[in-house]
VOPAGU-2260 file (C-alpha; in pm, 1 decimal, decimal comma):
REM VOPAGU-2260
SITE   aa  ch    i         X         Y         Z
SITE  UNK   A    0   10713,6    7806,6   13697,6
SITE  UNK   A    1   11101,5    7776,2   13571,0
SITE  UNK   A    2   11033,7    7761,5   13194,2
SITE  UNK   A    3   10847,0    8182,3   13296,9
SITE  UNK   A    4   11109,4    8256,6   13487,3
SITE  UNK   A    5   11364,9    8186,6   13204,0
SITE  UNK   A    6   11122,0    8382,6   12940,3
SITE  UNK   A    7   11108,2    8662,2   13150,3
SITE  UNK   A    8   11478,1    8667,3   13171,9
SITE  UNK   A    9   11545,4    8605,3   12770,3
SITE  UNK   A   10   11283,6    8925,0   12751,2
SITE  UNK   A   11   11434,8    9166,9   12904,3
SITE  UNK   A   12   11816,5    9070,3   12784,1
SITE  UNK   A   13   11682,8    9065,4   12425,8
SITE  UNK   A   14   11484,9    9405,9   12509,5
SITE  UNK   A   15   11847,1    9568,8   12654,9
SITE  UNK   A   16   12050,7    9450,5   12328,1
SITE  UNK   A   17   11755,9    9604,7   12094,3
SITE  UNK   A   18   11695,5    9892,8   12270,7
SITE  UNK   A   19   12103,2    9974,5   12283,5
SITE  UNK   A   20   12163,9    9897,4   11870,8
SITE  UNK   A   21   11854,9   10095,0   11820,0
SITE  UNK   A   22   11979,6   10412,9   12035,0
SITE  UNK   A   23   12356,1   10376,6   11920,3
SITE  UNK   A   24   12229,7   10354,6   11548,8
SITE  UNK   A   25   12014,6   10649,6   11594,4
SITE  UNK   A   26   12288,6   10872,4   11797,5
SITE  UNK   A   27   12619,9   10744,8   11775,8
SITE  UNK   A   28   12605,6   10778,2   12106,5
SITE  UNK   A   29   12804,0   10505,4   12358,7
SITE  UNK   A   30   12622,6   10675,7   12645,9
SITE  UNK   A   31   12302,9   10719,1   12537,4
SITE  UNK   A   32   12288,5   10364,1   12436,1
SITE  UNK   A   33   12385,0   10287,8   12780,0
SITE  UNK   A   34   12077,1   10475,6   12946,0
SITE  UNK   A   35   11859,6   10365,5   12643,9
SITE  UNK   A   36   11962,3   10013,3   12728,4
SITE  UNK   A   37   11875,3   10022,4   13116,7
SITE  UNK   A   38   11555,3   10146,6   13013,6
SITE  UNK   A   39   11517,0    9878,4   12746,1
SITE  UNK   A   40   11178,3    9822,9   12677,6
SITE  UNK   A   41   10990,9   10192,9   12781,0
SITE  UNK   A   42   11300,1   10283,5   12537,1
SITE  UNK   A   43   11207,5   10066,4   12219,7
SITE  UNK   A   44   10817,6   10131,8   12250,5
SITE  UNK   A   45   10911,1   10503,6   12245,9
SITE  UNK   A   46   11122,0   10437,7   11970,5
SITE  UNK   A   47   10837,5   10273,9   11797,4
SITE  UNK   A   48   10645,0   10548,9   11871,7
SITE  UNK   A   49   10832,4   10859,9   11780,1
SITE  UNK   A   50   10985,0   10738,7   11487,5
């Protein structure tokens, strides 16, 4: 039950970090990448998406 709990966590800290070098590469943009980063992963599948 500990070794998901830590996974989960690792997921959505690597999903925050991606999702803010991905938004601050695209727009140069401190605060976007802020708000990009909270939403993390609906943010990178967008990304993925879109572009």
């Amino acid at each position: 039950m500990s070794y998901r709990r830590e996974t989960i966590k690792t997921g959505i800290s690597f999903g925050s970090a991606l999702a803010i070098v991905i938004s601050f590469t695209a727009n140069k943009s401190i605060l976007w990448a802020i708000l990009h980063g909270i939403f993390s992963w609906v943010y990178v599948i967008y990304y993925a998406i879109v572009y």
